[in-house]
N, C-alpha and C positions, 0 to 999 in steps of 0.2 A: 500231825502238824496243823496248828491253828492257822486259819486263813491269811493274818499279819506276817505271819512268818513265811509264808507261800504269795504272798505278795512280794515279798522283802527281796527272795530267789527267782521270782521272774524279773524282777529291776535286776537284778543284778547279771541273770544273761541277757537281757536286751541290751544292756549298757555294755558290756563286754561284746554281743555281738557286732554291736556301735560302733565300738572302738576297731574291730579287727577291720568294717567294712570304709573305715575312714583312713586304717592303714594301709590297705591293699586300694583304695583311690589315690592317695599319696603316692604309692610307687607308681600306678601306670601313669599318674600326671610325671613322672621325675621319666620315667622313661621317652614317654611321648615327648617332653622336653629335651629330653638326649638327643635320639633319631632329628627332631627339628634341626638341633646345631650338628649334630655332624652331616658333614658336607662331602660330597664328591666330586670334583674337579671332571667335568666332561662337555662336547663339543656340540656346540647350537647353532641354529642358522640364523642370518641377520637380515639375509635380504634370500629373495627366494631362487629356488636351484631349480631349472628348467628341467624337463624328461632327455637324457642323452646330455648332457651335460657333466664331465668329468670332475671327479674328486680334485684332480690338482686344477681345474678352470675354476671351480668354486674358492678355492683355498688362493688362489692367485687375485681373483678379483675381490675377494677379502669379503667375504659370504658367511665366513664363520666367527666362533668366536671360541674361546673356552667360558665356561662359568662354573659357578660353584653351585652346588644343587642338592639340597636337604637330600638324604642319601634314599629315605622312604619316596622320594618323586623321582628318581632316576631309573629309567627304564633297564630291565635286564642286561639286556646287550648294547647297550650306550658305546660307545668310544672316548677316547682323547687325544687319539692323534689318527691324524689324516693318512700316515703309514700303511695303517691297518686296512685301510680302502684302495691302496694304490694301483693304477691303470682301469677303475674300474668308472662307471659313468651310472647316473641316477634313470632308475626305471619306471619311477614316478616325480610329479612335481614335488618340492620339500620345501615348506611354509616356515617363515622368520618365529620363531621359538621352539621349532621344533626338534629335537635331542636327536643326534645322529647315529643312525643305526645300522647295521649292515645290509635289512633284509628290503631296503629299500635302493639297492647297488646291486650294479650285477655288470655283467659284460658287455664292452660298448658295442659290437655287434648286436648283443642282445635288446638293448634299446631302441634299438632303428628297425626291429623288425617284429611285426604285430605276430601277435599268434592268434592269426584267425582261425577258428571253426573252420571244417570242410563242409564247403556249400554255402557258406555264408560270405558277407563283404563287408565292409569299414567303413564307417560311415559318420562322419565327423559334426559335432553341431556346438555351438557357442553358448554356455551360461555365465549367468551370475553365478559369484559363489552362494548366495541365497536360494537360488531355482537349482541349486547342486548339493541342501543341505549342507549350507556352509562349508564347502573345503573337504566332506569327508567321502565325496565319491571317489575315489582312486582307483586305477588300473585293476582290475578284477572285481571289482563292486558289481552285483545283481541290484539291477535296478527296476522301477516302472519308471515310467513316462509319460506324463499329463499334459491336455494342449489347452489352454485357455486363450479365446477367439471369440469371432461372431460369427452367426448363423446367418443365411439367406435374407432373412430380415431385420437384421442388424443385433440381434438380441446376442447378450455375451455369455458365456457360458464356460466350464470347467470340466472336461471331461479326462476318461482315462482314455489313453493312445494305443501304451504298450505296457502290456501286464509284467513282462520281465525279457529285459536283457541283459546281454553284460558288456560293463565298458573294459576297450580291452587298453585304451590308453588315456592317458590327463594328459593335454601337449600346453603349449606356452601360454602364458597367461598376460593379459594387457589391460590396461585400464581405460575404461570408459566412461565419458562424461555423463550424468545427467543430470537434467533442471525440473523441477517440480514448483509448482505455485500453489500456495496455501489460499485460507476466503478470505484474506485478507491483502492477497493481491502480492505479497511475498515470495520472489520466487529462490529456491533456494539449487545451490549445483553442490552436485559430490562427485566421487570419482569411485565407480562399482568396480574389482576386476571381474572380467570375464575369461574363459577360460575355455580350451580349446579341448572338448570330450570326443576319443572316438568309439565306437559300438558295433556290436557285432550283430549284423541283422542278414533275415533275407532279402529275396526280392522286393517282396509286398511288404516287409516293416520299411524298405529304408527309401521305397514311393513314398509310403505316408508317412515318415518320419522327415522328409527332403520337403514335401508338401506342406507341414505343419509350419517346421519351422519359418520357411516363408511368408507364411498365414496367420499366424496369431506367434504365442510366447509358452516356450517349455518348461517344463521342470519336471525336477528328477526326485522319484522318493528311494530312499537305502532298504534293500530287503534283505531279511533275515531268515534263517530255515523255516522259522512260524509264522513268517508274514502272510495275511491273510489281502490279496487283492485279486479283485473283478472285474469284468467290463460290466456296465451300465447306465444307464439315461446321461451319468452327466448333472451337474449343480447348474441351475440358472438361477434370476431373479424371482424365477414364480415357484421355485422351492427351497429355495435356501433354508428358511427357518422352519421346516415342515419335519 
């Protein structure tokens, strides 16, 4: 086979490969297209459902909604009717867009009563959703604990508090004003919610965890089985960029 003619055979599978790999993008586009329009009919929160707060007080003060929902974003165990939860009371807070599900319900006894640790105590402290990882510490989250403060001579500083606990509740949530002024003399207000965390400490975390929060400002980081966190110096001004 002269060169030309072996030229002529590989055009001609690249172009046929061409073709099949512009076929096979055509159907996943028409599929992915599919999945987009079909939709599933299931139930959303509109305004927010407090911890111990029952499925039919939610569904009364008109908390829910139905919506339709690309069926690829609709969570497993979704619902559409409030039936499916009945007498039963939420065991964590439940945030306006979020798909309602069962394993966030449970028995309204069961709401009202912490499962603390034996040897340990409850110990409740107030964040933003921002110093809470926006909204996703929830009732069984392993957490740390950071306290940023000032020191004896006034110098400010970031340290870690508490390497891991766990919160064992998210309680009510309320909004709080604040005003900030930019260098141009601007001052501007929003309204942050804050949010009522309680945790499962001993003696000496929930001293110094009572102590902080009175003293400087908390926040909470989300750990994971490979989260990797230590106690140490702490960030100030004279190391931050070191």
């Amino acid at each position: 086979m002269d060169r030309r003619k072996l030229l002529l055979v590989v055009a001609v599978i690249v172009a046929a490969l061409g073709t099949a790999l512009v076929f096979l993008y055509v159907q996943g586009a028409d599929k992915r297209a599919a999945e987009q329009y079909d939709t599933v009919e299931v139930l959303t929160v509109v305004s927010p459902i407090v911890t111990g707060e029952t499925i039919e007080d939610a569904a009364a003060a008109g908390k829910l909604q139905r919506q339709s929902l690309p069926r690829n974003a609709v969570l497993p165990t979704a619902i559409n009717d409030v039936n499916e939860l009945a007498g039963l009371a939420a065991n964590t807070n439940i945030y306006p867009g979020e798909q309602l599900v069962p394993e966030k319900f449970g028995g309204v006894g069961d709401s009202a009563a912490l499962p603390i640790p034996e040897g340990q105590v409850a110990v409740s402290v107030q964040l933003t959703d921002t110093a809470r990882v926006a909204g996703f510490v929830t009732a069984g989250s392993d957490v740390a604990v950071w306290l940023t403060g000032a020191n004896e001579t006034g110098a400010s500083f970031t340290r870690l508090l508490l390497p891991k606990v766990t919160v064992l509740a998210a309680g009510s949530t309320s909004l709080v004003s604040t005003t900030s002024t930019d260098e141009t003399g601007t001052e501007t207000t929003e309204q942050l919610p804050k949010t009522l965390l309680t945790l499962a400490v001993d003696q000496q975390q929930a001293e110094r965890l009572t102590f902080a929060a009175a003293n400087g400002e908390l926040s909470f980081g989300l750990l994971t089985e490979t989260s990797k966190v230590q106690p140490g110096p702490g960030v100030t001004t004279q190391n931050l960029f070191q």
